[in-house]
N, C-alpha and C positions, 0 to 999 in steps of 0.2 A: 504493500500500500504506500508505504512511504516513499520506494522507487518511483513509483508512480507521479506521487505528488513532486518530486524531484524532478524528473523527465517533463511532466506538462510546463512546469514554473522555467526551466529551462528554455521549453520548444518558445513560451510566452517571451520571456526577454529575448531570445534570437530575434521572435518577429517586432517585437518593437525599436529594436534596436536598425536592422534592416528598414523598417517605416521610418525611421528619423534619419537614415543615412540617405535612403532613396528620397525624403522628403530635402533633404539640403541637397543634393545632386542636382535636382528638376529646379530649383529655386533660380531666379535670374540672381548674377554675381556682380552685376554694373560694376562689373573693373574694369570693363572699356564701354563706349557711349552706349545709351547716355548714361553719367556717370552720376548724376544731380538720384538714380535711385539709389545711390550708399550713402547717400548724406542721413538719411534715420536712424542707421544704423552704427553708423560711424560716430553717433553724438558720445556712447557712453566710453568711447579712447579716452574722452575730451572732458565728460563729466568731473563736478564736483572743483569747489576753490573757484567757481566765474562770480567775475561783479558785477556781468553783464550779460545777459542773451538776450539774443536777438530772434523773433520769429516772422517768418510770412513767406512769399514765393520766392522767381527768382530777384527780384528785384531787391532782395533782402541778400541771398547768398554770392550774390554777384554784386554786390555794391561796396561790400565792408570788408577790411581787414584785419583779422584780431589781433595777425603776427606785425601790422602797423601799430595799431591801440599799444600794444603790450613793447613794442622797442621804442615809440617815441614817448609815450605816459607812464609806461607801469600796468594798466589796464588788464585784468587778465577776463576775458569776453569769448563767447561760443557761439555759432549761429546757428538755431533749428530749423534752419528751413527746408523748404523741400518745393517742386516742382507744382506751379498752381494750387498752393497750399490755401485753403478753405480755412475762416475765421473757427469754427469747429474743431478745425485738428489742432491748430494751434494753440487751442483752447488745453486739447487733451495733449499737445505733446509738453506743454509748459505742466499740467497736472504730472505728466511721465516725469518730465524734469525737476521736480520740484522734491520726488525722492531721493536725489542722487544731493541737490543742492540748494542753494534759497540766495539766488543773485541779490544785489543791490537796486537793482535795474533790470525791468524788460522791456526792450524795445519791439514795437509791434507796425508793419508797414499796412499802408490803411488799404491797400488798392481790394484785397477782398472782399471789402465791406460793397461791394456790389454786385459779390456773387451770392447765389439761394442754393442752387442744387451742384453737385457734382460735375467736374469735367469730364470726369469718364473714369471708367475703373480704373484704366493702365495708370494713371495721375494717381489714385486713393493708393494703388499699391505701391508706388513709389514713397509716398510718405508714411505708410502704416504698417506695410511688412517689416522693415525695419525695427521695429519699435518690440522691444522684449514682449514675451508673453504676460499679461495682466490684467485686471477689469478695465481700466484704464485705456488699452488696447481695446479689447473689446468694446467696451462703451463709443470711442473715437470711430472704428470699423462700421457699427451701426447706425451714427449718425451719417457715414458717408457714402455708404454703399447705394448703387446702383439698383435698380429692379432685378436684374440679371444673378446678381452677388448674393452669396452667401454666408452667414457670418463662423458657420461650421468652417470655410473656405481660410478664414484668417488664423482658426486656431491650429487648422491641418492645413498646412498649402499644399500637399501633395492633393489634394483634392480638386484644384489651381489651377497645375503646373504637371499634373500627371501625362498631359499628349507633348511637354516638353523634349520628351527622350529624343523625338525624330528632328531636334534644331538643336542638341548640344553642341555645344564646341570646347577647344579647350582648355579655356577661362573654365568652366563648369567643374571640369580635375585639379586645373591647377591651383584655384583657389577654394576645392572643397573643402577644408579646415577654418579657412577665411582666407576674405579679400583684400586685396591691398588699400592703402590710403589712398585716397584719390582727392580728400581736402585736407583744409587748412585750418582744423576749427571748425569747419562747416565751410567756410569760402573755399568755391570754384573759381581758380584762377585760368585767366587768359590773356595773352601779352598780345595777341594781333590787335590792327588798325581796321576796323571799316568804316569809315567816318561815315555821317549823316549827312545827307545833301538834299533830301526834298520830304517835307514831314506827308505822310498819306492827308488826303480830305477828312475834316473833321465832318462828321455827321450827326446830326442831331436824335437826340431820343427820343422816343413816345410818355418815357417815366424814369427821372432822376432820383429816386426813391432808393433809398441803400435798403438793402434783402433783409428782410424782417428777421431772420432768422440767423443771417451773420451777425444781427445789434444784438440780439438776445444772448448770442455766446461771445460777443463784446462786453457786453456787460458782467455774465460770466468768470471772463477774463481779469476786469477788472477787478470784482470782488474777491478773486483769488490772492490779487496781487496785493489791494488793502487787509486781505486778514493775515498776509506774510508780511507785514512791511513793506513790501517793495515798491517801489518809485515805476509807475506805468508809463513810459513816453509815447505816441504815436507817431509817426514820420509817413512821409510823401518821397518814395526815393526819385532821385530825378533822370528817369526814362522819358525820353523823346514823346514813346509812346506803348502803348494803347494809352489815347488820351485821356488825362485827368481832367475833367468838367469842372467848368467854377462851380456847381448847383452842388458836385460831390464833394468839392475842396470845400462850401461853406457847411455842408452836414456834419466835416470830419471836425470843423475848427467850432463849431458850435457844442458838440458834443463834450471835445474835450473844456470847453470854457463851463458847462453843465457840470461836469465832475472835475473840476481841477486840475486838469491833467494840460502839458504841455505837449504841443501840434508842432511839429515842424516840417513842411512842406519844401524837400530843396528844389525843386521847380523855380523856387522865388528867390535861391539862394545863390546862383552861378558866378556872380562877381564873389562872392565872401567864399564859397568852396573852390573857384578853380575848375571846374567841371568846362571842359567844351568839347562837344559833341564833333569835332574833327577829327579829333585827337585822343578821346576818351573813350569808345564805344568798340565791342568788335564785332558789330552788326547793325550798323545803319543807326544810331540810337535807341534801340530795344533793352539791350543791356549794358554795363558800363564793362571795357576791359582793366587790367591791372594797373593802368596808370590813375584811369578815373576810381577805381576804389580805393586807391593807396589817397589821393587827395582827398577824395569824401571824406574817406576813415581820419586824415590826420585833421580837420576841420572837427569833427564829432567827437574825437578822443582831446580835444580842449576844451569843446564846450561840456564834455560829461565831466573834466575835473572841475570845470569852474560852475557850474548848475546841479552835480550831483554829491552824494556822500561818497560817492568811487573816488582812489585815494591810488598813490603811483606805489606797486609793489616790488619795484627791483633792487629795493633792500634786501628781500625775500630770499637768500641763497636756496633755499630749493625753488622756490618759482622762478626765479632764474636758469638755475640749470636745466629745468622741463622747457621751457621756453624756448632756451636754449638750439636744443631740441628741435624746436619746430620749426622755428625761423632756419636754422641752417636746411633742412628739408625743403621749406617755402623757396629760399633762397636757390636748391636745389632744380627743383621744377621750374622757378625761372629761367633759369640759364639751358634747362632741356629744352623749353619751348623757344626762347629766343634761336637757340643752334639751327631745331627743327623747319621753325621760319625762315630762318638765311637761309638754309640749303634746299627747301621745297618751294618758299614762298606764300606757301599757309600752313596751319598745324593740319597733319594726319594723326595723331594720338596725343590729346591734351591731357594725359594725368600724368607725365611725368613718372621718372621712376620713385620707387616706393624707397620708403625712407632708409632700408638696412641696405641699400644695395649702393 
């Protein structure tokens, strides 16, 4: 009998064990494009000791640099963002983060506050498969899932990802233990140029009305962040485009003036940051490249010492030497992409090699 009970308890861990290995097999590895799916996942390298995160799309993980904040301030700051990030997730990935740490500061970029529904699964899975297994997770999955999705799907992804087997490649072996870094903190960096030369037709709405449902987990937000302490900032990062409306620019600044909270719009700010969209962008002005984030960021990391309780930590000999760390990596992938650019004349593989190599 006992054999018995041995031999089954046995056959049971083989198959779970095989279910979780074939389950990480099938799973996409964004070690190479697009790479913005490991940034959820990538957040807990980086957890724990930030005096700053930062949440929202890309206009969040493409704008800022932590390894700028942290060598010209002291600033030690994370960015959670993820690809068409929903006020919702953001909601639940600062709830995620708020296990690991209790920043001084969260900054929040306002542009979602005029989305209601989901952009599509592929977007929700970028941001939420990452995210460790918790109610938390779960909760965030529910609020964002599609008709199609299922929330059994988040807690088992081989449920997913099971007709993956016939498109692996081999990213899928080489990083089945884990994936490489592919940020910086959560910044995607990019050194190319594509300047901006003609802004698309701005067109009018039928309703300027921000999503009932994004204010509701704005609000949310907020209250998380007054029952922790924490200083809520909201920002306008400054893309060309999808256009920011004045009707949406005076909801954002109203709202914060309502709760106390401090609006910063850099739109209005390109003399005082430095930002120009010939020089700053590596797509037309959609997103900002590494020139434009390293100026935003060094503009942001003086107003958060002179406006916030963030405080310069390179006294810090161990936060210095993690830091350390990073910046020589960042520094790393600069100079692979600058190379990759001379000799091709655009990036073919922007994440740089990984930090042990």
């Amino acid at each position: 009998m006992k054999k018995r009970i041995r031999t089954a308890l046995a056959c049971a861990l083989c198959f779970i064990a095989l279910f979780l290995a074939l389950s990480r097999l099938l799973m996409p590895k964004y070690a190479s494009f697009p790479f913005e799916g490991a940034l959820s996942g990538e957040y807990y390298e980086d957890a724990g000791g930030n005096d700053v995160l930062f949440f929202g799309d890309c206009e969040v993980f493409e704008s800022f640099s932590p390894v700028v904040l942290w060598r010209q301030y002291g600033i030690t700051s994370c960015i959670r963002g993820g690809p068409e990030q929903r006020l919702w997730q953001s909601y639940y990935l600062l709830e995620d983060a708020l296990k690991y740490e209790t920043p001084k500061v969260v900054v929040l970029n306002v542009l979602a506050l005029k989305d209601g529904e989901a952009a599509s699964e592929a977007y929700n899975r970028m941001n939420i498969d990452g995210m460790r297994l918790s109610l938390t997770k779960l909760r965030c999955a529910r609020a964002s899932m599609t008709e199609e999705e299922s929330l059994l799907s988040y807690i088992f992804p081989i449920f997913r990802y099971h007709s993956r087997w016939q498109s692996l490649t081999g990213d899928d072996f080489k990083y089945f233990f884990g994936s490489r870094q592919v940020s910086h903190n959560g910044y995607l960096m990019r050194v190319d140029t594509r300047p901006l030369e003609t802004l698309p037709a701005v067109k009018p709405l039928a309703d300027y009305t921000f999503s009932e449902k994004a204010l509701e987990y704005l609000d949310m937000l907020r209250e998380l962040c007054e029952e922790r302490g924490i200083r809520l900032v909201l920002i306008k990062a400054p893309s060309a485009y999808p256009h920011w409306y004045d009707e949406w620019d005076k909801q954002a600044s109203d709202y914060a003036a309502r709760h106390g909270l401090t609006y910063i719009n850099f739109l209005n700010l390109g003399n005082e940051t430095g930002i120009d969209m010939s020089t700053d962008t590596y797509d037309n002005g959609l997103h900002l490249n590494l020139s434009g984030a390293e100026k935003l960021s060094a503009w942001f990391g003086n107003w958060l010492i002179e406006e916030t309780s963030v405080s310069d930590g390179r006294d810090d000999a161990a936060l210095s030497a993690a830091w350390s760390g990073r910046a020589a990596f960042y520094d790393r992938m600069k100079q692979d992409q600058l190379a990759e650019l001379a000799e091709y004349g655009y990036l073919i593989n922007y994440g740089g090699r990984p930090p042990e190599e």
